[in-house]
Structure formats: structure tokens, C-alpha cells
N, C-alpha and C positions, 0 to 999 in steps of 0.2 A: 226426805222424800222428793223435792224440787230439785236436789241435784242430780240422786237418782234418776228424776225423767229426762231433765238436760242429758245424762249422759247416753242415757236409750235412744234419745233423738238423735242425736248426732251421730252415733252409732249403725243405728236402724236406718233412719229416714235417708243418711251418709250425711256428707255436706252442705252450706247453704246453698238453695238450688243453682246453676249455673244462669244466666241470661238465656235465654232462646232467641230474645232479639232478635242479635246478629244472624242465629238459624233457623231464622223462621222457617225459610223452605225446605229446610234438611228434615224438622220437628213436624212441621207436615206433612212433608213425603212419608214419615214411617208411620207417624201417629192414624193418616188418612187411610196407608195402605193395610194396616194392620188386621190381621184375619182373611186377606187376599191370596193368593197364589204367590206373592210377590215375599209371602214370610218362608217360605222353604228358600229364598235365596238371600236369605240376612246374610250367608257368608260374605256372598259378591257384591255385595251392597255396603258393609263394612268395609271390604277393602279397597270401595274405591274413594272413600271419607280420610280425611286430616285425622292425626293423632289428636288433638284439642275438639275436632267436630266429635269423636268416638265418646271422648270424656263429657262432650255437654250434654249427650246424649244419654248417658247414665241416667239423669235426675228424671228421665223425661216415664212418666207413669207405663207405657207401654214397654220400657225396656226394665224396669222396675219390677212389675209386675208378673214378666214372664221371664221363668228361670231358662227358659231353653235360650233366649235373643240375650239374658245375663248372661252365658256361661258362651257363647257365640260372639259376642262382644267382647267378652274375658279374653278367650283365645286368638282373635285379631288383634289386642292390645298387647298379648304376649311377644306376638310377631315384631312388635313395632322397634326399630333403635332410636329412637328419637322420645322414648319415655320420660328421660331423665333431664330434658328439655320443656317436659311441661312445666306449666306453675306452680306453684305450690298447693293452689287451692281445686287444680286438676289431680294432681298426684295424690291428694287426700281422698279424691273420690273413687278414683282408681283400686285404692287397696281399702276403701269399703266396699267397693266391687268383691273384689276377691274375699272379701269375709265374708259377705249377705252370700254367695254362692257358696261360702265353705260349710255354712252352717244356718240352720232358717231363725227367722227372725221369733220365734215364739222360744227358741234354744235358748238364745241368746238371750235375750230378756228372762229368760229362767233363771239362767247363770248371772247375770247383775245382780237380779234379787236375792241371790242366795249371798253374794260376797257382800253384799250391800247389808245383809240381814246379819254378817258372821263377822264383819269388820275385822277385825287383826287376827281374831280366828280362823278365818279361811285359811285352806289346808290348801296349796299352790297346787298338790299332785293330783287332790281331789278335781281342781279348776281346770288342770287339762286332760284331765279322762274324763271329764264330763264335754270338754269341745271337742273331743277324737270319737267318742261315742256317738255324737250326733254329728260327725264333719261327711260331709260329703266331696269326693273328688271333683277337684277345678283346675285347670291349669292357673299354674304360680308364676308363671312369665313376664309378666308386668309386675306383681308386686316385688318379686325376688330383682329386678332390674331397680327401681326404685329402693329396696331396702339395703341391695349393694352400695348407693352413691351415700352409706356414711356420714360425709360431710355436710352435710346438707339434711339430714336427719331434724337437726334443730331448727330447720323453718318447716316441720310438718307440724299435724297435729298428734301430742303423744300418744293420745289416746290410740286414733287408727294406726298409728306406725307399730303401735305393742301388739294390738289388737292382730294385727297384719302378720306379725312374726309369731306368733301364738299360733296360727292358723295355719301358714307355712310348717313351724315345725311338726304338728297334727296330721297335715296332708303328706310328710314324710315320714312319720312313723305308721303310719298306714300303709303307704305304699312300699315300705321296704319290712313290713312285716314287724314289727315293731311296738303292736300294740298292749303284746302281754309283757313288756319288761318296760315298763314307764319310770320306774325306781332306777334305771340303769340311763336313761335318759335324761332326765330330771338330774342324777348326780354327774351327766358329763356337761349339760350344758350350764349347769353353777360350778364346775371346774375350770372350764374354758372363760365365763366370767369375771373367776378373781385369781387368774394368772394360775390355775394349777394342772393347766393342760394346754396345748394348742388344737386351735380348730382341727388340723390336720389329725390330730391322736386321735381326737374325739372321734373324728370317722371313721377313722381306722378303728377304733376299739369298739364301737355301734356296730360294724360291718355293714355301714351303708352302701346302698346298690348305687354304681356307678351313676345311672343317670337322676340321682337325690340329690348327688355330692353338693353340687353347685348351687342348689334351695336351701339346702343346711348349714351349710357356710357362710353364704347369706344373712341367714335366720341369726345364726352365732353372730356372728359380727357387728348386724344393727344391736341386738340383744346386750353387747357389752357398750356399745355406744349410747342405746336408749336408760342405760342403768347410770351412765355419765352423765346422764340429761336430767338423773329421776326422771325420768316417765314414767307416770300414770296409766295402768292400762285400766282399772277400775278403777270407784272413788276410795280410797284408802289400802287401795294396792299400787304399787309402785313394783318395774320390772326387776329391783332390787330383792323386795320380798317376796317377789314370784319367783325367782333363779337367783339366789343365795343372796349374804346379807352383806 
């Protein structure tokens, strides 16, 4: 049960809070303006912020709280090339961004408790037609940037990096129509995992919509990486037992 919560926490709440410190004035300017006239222009107001200001910015309750300034954050974080340059302990919070907006936090804590309660039982297909059922559309622009750099996989946290590509592939079988053939899904991307396909067939044989390609290939790719890592996306699931053995 204590691990369980540990992992809800880190999870839900994202990462440990960033310092505000250093932003003081950033965290005041949104936290003070918040509910002002000044919140229809989060866009112009994010883009004129540091990619590291964007990420301290996450922890901060006012952008937590509100999915519309989460998912307006999201999508200036997507813009950014300079992602794969953040820290490590920014980049973890970034793709718990993208999950708390892919799916709400009451979802998600459903779905623990259930794998958590079914331990080696969990049914991996069941686990992602239950996040594709409650996912809501986000842009994946930041996370899909981050779960490309691979190499660098193993100084994240497994947890959100699995979590992350779970969610990705979800917000792609979704968008490409995708979500009554999950069995066809689920058998290409534990093909592509232990060498019985390449990513490219894979999407060719999905008949992904061109503008997916590049999130699913992605998704695939950390996906065989984070199964090199064991990565844990639950406690007693590993991305191994989630997408082939």
C-alpha cells in the first residue's frame, strides 16, 4: 500500500517541486494575475519565458490546477528545440505534464489500483483500453522530443518515461482511428520490441496517418529502450510485461 501511494505521488502530484526561488517574479506574476484578463493571454506570456522557466512553472498550483494553462503550456513546450537540453529532473516533469493532461488524475489512480490489486495478473491490453478510454487529446510535442533522445532514457525517471509512452501511443491510436483494433496494436508494438518487425512495418501495417508517424516511432523506440532498462511503469509491471516478454 506505501508503495502504491509513492507511486501515485510521483505520478499525480509529477515531480519534486521545482524551487520557485530563483522565480520568484515569474511565480508571482501568473500566480497574482491568475483570474485576470491577463489568463486569455497565457499563450503570449509563455512564449516569452525560458524553456526551464516553462518547466518550474508546472509544479506551481495555478498551472496544475488549471487544465486549460496545462494543455497551453503543453503546446508552447511542444514548440520548443531546446527540450532535450533540459535536466533531467525538468524533463521528468514535462512528460508528467503530458500524462496529467492525457488522462485525469482520478483515471489514473483507478488504473494503479487495479494493477496494483491484480499484480502479475494484469491483462496489459486491458491497461491500455482503460488509458485510451479515458485519454484526452494533448499535443505530444515535448514528450515525443524527449522520448526520441533514447540515449539518455536512463537518467529519467522509468516510471514517467513508460508512463509517457503509454500515453503517446493512446493519443495515437486515437487520433488515427485506431481504437477498436487494440489486439492489432498491442501485437505490433511487442513485434517491434523483440526484433520481429521494424518500426517502419509497424506503421506501415497500422496504416498510420502521416502526421502520427513521428509520435509512434517515437513511442516504439523509447518502448524497446525503456524494456532494456526494465522500466517499471507500475509496481510489478515492467514495460517488458506490458509489450512482450
Amino acid at each position: 500500500m506505501k508503495k502504491t501511494y509513492l507511486i501515485i505521488s510521483a505520478l499525480l502530484v509529477m515531480c519534486t517541486l521545482a524551487s520557485c526561488a530563483f522565480f520568484d517574479s515569474t511565480c508571482d506574476f501568473f500566480t497574482n494575475s491568475w483570474g485576470t484578463n491577463l489568463k486569455r493571454d497565457l499563450s503570449d506570456n509563455f512564449s516569452k519565458m525560458k524553456s526551464d522557466q516553462l518547466a518550474a512553472l508546472i509544479n506551481t498550483p495555478s498551472v496544475m490546477n488549471d487544465k486549460e494553462a496545462s494543455k497551453k503550456l503543453l503546446d508552447e513546450l511542444g514548440k520548443r528545440d531546446d527540450i532535450t537540453s533540459l535536466s533531467a529532473e525538468d524533463k521528468n516533469t514535462v512528460l508528467n505534464l503530458m500524462v496529467n493532461s492525457s488522462i485525469s488524475a482520478e483515471s489514473l489512480s483507478s488504473i494503479i489500483n487495479e494493477v496494483s490489486n491484480a499484480g502479475s495478473g494484469s491483462d496489459p491490453k486491458q491497461l491500455i483500453d482503460n488509458i485510451l478510454s479515458n485519454v484526452d487529446s494533448c499535443d505530444v510535442g515535448a514528450a515525443v522530443e524527449i522520448l526520441n533522445d533514447v540515449d539518455n532514457l536512463e537518467n529519467l525517471s522509468g516510471s514517467s518515461a513508460s508512463l509517457a509512452m503509454v500515453c503517446v501511443v493512446a493519443q495515437v491510436a486515437k487520433s488515427s482511428e485506431l481504437t477498436e483494433n487494440l489486439d492489432k496494436v498491442m501485437e505490433d508494438v511487442d513485434k517491434v520490441i523483440n526484433g520481429g518487425m521494424t518500426t517502419d512495418q509497424a506503421l506501415d501495417d497500422l496504416k498510420i496517418k502521416a502526421e502520427d508517424r513521428d509520435a509512434l516511432e517515437a513511442a516504439f523506440n523509447a518502448a524497446v529502450k525503456l524494456k532494456e532498462l526494465d522500466a517499471e511503469i507500475f509496481p510489478g509491471m515492467t514495460i517488458g510485461s506490458l509489450f512482450g516478454n
